[in-house]
One Martini backbone bead per residue (centre of mass of N, CA, C, O) as a GRO file, in nm:
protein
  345
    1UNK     BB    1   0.410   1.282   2.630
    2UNK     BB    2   0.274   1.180   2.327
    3UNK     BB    3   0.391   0.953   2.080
    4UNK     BB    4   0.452   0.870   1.711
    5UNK     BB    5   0.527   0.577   1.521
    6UNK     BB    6   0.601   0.435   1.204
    7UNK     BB    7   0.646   0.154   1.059
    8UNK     BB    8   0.844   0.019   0.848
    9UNK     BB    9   0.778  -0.210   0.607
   10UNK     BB   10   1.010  -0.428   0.715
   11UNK     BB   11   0.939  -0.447   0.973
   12UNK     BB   12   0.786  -0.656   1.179
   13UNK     BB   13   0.519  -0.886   1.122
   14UNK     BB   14   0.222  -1.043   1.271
   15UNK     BB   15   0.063  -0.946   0.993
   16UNK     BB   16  -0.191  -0.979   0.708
   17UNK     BB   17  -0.399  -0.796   0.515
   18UNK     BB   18  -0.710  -0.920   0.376
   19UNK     BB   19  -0.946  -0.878   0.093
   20UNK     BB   20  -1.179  -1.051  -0.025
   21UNK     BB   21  -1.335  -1.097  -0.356
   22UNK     BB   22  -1.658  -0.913  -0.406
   23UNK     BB   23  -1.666  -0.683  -0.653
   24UNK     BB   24  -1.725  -0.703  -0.987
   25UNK     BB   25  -1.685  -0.411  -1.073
   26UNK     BB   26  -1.360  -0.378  -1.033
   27UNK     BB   27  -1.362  -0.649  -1.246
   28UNK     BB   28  -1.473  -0.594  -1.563
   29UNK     BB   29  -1.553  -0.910  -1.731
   30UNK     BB   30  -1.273  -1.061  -1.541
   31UNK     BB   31  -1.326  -1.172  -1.233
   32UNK     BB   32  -1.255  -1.487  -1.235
   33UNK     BB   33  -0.904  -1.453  -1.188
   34UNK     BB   34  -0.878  -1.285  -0.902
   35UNK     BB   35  -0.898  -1.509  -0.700
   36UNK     BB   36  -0.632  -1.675  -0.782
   37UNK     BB   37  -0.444  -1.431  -0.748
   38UNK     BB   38  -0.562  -1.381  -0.426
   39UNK     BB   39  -0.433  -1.672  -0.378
   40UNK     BB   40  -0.068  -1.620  -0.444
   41UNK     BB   41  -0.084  -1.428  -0.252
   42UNK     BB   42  -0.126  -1.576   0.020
   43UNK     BB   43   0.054  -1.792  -0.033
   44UNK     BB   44   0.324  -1.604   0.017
   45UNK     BB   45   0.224  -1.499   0.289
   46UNK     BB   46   0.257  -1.774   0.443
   47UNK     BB   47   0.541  -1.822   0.417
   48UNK     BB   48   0.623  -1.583   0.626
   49UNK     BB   49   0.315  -1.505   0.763
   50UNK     BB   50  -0.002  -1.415   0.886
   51UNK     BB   51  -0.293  -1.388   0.803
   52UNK     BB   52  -0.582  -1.173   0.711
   53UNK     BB   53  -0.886  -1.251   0.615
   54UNK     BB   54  -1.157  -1.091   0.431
   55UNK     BB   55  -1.519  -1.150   0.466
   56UNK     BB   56  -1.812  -1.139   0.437
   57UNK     BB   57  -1.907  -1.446   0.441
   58UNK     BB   58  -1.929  -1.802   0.498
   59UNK     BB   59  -1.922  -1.844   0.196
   60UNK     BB   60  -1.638  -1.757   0.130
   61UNK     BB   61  -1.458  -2.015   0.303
   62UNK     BB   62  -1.417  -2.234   0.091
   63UNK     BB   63  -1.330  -2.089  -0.179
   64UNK     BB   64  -1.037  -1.990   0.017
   65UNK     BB   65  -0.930  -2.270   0.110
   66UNK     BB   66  -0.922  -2.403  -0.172
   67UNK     BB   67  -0.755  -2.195  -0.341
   68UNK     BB   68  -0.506  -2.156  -0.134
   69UNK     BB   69  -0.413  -2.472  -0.132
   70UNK     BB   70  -0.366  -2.454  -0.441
   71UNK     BB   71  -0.153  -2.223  -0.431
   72UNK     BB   72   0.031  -2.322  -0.144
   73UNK     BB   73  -0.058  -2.291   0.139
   74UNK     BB   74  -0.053  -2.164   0.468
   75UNK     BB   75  -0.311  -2.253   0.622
   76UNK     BB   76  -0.190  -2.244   0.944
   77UNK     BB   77  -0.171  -1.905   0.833
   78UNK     BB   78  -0.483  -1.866   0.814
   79UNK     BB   79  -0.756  -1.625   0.864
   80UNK     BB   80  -1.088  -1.585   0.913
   81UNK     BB   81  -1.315  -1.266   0.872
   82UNK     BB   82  -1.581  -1.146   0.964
   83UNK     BB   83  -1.634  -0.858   0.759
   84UNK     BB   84  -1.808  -0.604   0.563
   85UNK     BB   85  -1.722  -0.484   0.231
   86UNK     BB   86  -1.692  -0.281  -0.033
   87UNK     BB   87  -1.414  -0.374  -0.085
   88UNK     BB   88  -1.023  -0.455  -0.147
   89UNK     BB   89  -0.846  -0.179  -0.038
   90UNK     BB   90  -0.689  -0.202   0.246
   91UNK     BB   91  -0.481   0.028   0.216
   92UNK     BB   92  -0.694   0.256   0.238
   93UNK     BB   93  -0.922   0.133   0.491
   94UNK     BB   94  -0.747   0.077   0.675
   95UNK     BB   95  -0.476   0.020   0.904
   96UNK     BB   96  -0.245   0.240   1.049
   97UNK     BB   97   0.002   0.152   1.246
   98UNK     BB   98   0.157   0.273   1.578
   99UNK     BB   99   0.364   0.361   1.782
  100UNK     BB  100   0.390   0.423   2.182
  101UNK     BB  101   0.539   0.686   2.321
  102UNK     BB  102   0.630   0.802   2.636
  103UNK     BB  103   0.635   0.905   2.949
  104UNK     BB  104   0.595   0.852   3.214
  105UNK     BB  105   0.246   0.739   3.228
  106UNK     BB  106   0.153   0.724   2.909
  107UNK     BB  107   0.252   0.491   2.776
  108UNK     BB  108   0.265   0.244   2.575
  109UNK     BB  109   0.280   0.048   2.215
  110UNK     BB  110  -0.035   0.005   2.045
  111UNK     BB  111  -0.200   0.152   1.745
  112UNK     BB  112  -0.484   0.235   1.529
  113UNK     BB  113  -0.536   0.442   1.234
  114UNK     BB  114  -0.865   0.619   1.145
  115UNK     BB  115  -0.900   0.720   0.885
  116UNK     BB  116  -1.084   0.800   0.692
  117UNK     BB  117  -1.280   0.731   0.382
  118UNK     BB  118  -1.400   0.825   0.028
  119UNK     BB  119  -1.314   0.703  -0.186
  120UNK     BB  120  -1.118   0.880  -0.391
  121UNK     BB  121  -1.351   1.160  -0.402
  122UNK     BB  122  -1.612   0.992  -0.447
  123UNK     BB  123  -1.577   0.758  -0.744
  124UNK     BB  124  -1.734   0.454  -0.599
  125UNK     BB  125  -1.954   0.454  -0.431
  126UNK     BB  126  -1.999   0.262  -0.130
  127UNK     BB  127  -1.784   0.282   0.165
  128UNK     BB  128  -1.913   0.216   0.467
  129UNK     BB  129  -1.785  -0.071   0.541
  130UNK     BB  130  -1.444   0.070   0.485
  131UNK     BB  131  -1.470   0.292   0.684
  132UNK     BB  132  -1.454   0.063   0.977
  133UNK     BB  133  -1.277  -0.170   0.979
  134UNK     BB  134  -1.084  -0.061   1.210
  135UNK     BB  135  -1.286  -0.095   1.405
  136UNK     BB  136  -1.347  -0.397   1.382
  137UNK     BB  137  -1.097  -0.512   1.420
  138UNK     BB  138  -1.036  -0.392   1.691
  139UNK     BB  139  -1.279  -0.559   1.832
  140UNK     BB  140  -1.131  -0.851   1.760
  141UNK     BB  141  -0.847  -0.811   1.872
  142UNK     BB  142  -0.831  -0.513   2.077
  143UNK     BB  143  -0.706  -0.273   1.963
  144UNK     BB  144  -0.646   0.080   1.960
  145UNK     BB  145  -0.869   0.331   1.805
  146UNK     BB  146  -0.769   0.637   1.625
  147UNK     BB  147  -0.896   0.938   1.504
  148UNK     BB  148  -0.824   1.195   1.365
  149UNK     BB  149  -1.003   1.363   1.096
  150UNK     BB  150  -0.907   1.263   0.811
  151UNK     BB  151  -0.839   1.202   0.481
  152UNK     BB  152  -0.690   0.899   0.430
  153UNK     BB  153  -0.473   0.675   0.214
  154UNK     BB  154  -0.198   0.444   0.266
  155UNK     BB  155  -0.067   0.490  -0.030
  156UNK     BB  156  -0.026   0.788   0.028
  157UNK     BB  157   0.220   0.688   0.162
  158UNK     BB  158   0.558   0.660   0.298
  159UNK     BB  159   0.818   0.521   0.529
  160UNK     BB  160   1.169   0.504   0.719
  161UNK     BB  161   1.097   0.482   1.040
  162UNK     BB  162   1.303   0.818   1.099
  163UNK     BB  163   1.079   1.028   1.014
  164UNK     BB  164   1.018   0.997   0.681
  165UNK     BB  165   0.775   1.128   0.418
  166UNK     BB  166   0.622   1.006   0.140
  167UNK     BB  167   0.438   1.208  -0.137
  168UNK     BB  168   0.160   1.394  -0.255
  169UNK     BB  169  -0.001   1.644  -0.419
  170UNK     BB  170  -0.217   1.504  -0.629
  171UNK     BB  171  -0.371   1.386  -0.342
  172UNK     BB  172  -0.323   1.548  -0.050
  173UNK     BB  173  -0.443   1.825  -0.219
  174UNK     BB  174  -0.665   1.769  -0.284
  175UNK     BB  175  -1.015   1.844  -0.282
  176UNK     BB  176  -1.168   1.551  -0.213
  177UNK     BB  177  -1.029   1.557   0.089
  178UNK     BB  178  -0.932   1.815   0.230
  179UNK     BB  179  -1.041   2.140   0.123
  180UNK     BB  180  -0.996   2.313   0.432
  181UNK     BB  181  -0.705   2.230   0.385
  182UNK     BB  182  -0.333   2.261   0.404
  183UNK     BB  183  -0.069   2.175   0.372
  184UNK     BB  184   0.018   2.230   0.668
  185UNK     BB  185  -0.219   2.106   0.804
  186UNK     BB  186  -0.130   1.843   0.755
  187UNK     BB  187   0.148   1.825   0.814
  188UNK     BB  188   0.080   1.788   1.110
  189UNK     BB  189  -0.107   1.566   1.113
  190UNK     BB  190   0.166   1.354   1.025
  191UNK     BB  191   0.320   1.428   1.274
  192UNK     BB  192   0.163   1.350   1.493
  193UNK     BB  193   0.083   1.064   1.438
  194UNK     BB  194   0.334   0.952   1.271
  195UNK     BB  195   0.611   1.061   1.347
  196UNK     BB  196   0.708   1.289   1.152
  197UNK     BB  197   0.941   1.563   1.038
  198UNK     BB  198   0.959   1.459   0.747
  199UNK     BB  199   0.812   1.589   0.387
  200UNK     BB  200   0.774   1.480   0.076
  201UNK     BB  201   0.705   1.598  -0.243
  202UNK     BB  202   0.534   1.491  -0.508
  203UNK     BB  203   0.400   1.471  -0.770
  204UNK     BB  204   0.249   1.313  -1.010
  205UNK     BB  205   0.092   1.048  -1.139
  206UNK     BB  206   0.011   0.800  -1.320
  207UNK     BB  207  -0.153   0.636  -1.573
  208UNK     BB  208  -0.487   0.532  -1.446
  209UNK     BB  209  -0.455   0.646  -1.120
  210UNK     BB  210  -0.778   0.663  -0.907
  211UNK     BB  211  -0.602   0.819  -0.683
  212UNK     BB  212  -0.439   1.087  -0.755
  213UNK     BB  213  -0.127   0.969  -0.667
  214UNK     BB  214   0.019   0.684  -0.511
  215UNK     BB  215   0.332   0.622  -0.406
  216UNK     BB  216   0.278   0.320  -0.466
  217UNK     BB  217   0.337   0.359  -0.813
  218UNK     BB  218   0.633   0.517  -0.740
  219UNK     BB  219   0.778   0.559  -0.444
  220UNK     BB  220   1.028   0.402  -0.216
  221UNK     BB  221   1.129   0.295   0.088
  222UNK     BB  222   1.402   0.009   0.120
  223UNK     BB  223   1.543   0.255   0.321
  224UNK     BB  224   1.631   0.475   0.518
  225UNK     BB  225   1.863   0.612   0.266
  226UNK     BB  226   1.617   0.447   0.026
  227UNK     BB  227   1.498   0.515  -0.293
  228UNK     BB  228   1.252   0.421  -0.514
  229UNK     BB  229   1.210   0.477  -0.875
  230UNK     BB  230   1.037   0.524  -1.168
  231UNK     BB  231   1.090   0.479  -1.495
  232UNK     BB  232   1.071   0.632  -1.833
  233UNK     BB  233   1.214   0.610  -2.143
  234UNK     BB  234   1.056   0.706  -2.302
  235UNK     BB  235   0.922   1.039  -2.434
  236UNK     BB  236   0.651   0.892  -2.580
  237UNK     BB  237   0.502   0.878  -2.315
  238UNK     BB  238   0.305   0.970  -2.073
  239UNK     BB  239   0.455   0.898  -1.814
  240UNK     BB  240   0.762   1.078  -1.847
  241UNK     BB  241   0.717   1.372  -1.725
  242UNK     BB  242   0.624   1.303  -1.427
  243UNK     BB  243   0.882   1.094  -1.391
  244UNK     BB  244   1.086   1.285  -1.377
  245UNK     BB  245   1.010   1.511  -1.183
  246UNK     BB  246   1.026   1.305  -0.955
  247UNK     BB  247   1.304   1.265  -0.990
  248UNK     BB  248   1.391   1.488  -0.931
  249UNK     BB  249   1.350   1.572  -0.673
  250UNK     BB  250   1.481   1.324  -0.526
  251UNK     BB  251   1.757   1.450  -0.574
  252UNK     BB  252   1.683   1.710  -0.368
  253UNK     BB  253   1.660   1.564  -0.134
  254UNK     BB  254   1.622   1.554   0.237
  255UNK     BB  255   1.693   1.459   0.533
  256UNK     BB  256   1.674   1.550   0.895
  257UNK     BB  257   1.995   1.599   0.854
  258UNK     BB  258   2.035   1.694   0.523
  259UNK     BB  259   2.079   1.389   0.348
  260UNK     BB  260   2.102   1.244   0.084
  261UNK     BB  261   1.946   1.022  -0.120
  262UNK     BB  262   1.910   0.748  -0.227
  263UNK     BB  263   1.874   0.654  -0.616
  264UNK     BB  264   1.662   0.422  -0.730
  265UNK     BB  265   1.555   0.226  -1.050
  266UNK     BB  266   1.239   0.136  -1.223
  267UNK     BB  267   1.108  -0.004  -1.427
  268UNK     BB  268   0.823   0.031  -1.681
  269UNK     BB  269   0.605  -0.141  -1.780
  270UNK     BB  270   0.449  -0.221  -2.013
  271UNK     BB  271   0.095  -0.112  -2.125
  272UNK     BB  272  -0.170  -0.172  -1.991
  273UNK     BB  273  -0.450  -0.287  -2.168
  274UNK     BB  274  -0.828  -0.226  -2.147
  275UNK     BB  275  -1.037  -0.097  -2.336
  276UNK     BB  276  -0.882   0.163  -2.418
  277UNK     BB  277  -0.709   0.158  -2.107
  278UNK     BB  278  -0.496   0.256  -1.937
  279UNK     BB  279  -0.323   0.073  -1.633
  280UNK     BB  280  -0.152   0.133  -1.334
  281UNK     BB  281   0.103  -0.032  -1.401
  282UNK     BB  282   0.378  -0.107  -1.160
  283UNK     BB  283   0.640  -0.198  -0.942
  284UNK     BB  284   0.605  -0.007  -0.676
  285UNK     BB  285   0.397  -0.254  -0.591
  286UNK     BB  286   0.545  -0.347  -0.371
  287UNK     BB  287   0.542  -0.622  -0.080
  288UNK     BB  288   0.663  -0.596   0.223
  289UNK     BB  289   0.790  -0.895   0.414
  290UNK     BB  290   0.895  -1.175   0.600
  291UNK     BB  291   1.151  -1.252   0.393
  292UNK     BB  292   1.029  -1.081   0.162
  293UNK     BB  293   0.877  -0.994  -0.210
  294UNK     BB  294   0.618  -0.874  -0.335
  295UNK     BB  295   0.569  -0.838  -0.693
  296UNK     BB  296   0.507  -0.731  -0.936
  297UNK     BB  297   0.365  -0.887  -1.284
  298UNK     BB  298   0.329  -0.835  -1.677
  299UNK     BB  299   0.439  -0.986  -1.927
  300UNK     BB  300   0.761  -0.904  -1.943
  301UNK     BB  301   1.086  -0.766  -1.988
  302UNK     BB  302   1.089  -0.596  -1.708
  303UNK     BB  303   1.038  -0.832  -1.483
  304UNK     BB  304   1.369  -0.893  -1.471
  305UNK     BB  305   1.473  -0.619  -1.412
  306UNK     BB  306   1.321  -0.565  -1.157
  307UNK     BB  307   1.383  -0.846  -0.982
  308UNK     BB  308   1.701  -0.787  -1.011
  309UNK     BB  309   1.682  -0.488  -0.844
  310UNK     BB  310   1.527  -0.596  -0.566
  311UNK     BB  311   1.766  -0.799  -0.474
  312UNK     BB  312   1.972  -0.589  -0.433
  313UNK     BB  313   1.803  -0.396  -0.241
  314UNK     BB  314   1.689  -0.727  -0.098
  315UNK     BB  315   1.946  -0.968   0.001
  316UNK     BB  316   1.743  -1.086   0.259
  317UNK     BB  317   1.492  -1.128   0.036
  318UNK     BB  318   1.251  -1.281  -0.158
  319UNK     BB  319   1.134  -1.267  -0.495
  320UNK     BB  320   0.784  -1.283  -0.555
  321UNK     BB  321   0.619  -1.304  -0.850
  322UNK     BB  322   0.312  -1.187  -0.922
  323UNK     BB  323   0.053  -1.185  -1.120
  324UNK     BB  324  -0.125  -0.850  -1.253
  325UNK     BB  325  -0.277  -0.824  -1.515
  326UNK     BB  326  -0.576  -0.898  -1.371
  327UNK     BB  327  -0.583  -0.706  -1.124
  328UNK     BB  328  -0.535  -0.410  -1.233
  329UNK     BB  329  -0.841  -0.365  -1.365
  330UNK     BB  330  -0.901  -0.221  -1.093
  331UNK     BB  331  -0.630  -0.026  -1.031
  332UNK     BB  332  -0.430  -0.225  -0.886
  333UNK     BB  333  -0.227  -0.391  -0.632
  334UNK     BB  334  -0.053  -0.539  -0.397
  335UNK     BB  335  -0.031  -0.291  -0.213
  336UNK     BB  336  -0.342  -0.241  -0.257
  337UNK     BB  337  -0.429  -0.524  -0.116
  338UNK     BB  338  -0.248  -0.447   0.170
  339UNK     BB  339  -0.179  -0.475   0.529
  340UNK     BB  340  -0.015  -0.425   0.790
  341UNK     BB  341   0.118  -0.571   1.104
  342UNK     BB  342   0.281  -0.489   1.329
  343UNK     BB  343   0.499  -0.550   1.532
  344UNK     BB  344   0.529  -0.498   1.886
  345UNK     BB  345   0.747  -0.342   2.111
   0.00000   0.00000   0.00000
């Protein structure tokens, strides 16, 4: 019988994939700061571990090795991958690695899972190229790629490699990503790929998130039985009721044998508007590298007490702050243009 886990992302990363940013629709108005952004992601990740940036053709290669260089990164360990895609959300269109361990003769190793995606519910144009990725990624690399059949994006959920799977009901019950399944039947599916036993579910996501409540904008595992969640101190915020109930929630949940977890909380950063529009920016958009943490940063007085959060959670690891005020107007940050490949065990 073969089964699967899912590493957390603390475990050792063999690399890192980026998409670089070459959809002007994703940042109306504003794109011109996106590549600078994009290049000081690429350089923070090359000083702990190797990037694999995924680029449309050959010509967008002069100004990702410019930019990167620019913002002081590590070239001899960035590889750029010709690969087209149709926007740069890699966190939810690639792939999520699992280790396979089984009875003699089954193998073990390591596989990349094809799940499903369609642009959040089908709400943003074509996704045929994103939808693929794990496939040429796979065919690039050689790694073997299984599809399970149902849509899911990386984003709506985090594990904390011991069995427990943490998401929502707001995204992963939606109408428009598997109408045809129940709850039980996904978590069938979680448990099946992910190799996870223990399921919880917090409810909605934050104001302006049009991924329908992405797991990674709320509440985090920062290690085994620790959980790290957003809270909104206003009472007349938008955002207050949703994020208090997720942390009721959270302090009710127990692990796979039946222990509370730790619950640590991290301030909202004040609002981030553009043209009348509130945009989902998190400090839970944090991204676990090779002994770092980037860190979403947004000029604002809550970025001190953030990163001062996460130094305590996370005391052997570098915490690195990028500005993403204007990544945000994407509607994602660090954690959703980024996604791990653990080292193999």
């Amino acid at each position: 019988m073969v089964s699967y886990r899912m590493p957390a992302e603390w475990e050792p990363h063999l690399a890192t994939y980026l998409v670089w940013p070459h959809n002007r629709a994703t940042w109306p108005n504003k794109f011109e700061p996106v590549p600078t952004a994009f290049a000081r992601i690429a350089a923070a990740l090359s000083q702990c571990e190797p990037v694999r940036i995924l680029i449309n053709d050959g010509a967008a290669a002069d100004e990702v090795r410019a930019l990167a260089k620019d913002a002081g990164a590590r070239i001899d360990r960035i590889e750029l991958l010709t690969i087209p895609t149709n926007d740069s959300w890699v966190r939810d269109h690639g792939p999520i690695f699992v280790n396979r361990t089984g009875n003699a003769g089954s193998g073990v190793g390591q596989i990349a899972l094809d799940w499903r995606f369609n642009s959040w519910g089908e709400k943003w144009g074509a996704y045929d190229l994103d939808d693929v990725v794990p496939q040429r990624l796979g065919e690039r690399f050689g790694f073997e790629v299984i599809e399970p059949g149902i849509v899911m994006e990386g984003g709506s959920i985090d594990v904390n490699g011991a069995g427990v799977l943490l998401t929502t009901e707001s995204c992963l019950l939606n109408a428009n990503r598997n109408p045809t399944l129940s709850r039980e039947q996904i978590e069938d599916y979680l448990r099946t790929y992910l190799g996870v036993s223990c399921i919880l579910w917090l409810g909605d996501g934050i104001e302006g998130d049009d991924t329908d409540g992405h797991v990674d904008d709320l509440a985090r595992f920062v290690n085994r039985d620790t959980i790290v969640t957003v809270i909104e101190n206003d009472p007349m915020d938008e955002n207050y009721p949703p994020l208090q109930d997720n942390l009721r929630r959270l302090h009710s949940m127990r692990d796979q044998a039946g222990r509370p977890f730790k619950i640590e909380t991290l301030p909202m950063p004040s609002a981030v508007i553009f043209e009348d529009a509130r945009l989902p920016a998190s400090y839970a958009n944090f991204y676990i590298a090779n002994g770092a943490v980037l860190m979403p940063s947004f000029d604002c007085a809550a970025d001190d007490e953030a990163a001062a959060t996460l130094a305590r959670l996370f005391p052997h690891r570098r915490i690195m702050p990028i500005p993403c005020t204007d990544l945000v107007l994407g509607l994602g940050a660090i954690h959703c243009l980024t996604q791990q490949h653990p080292a193999e065990p």
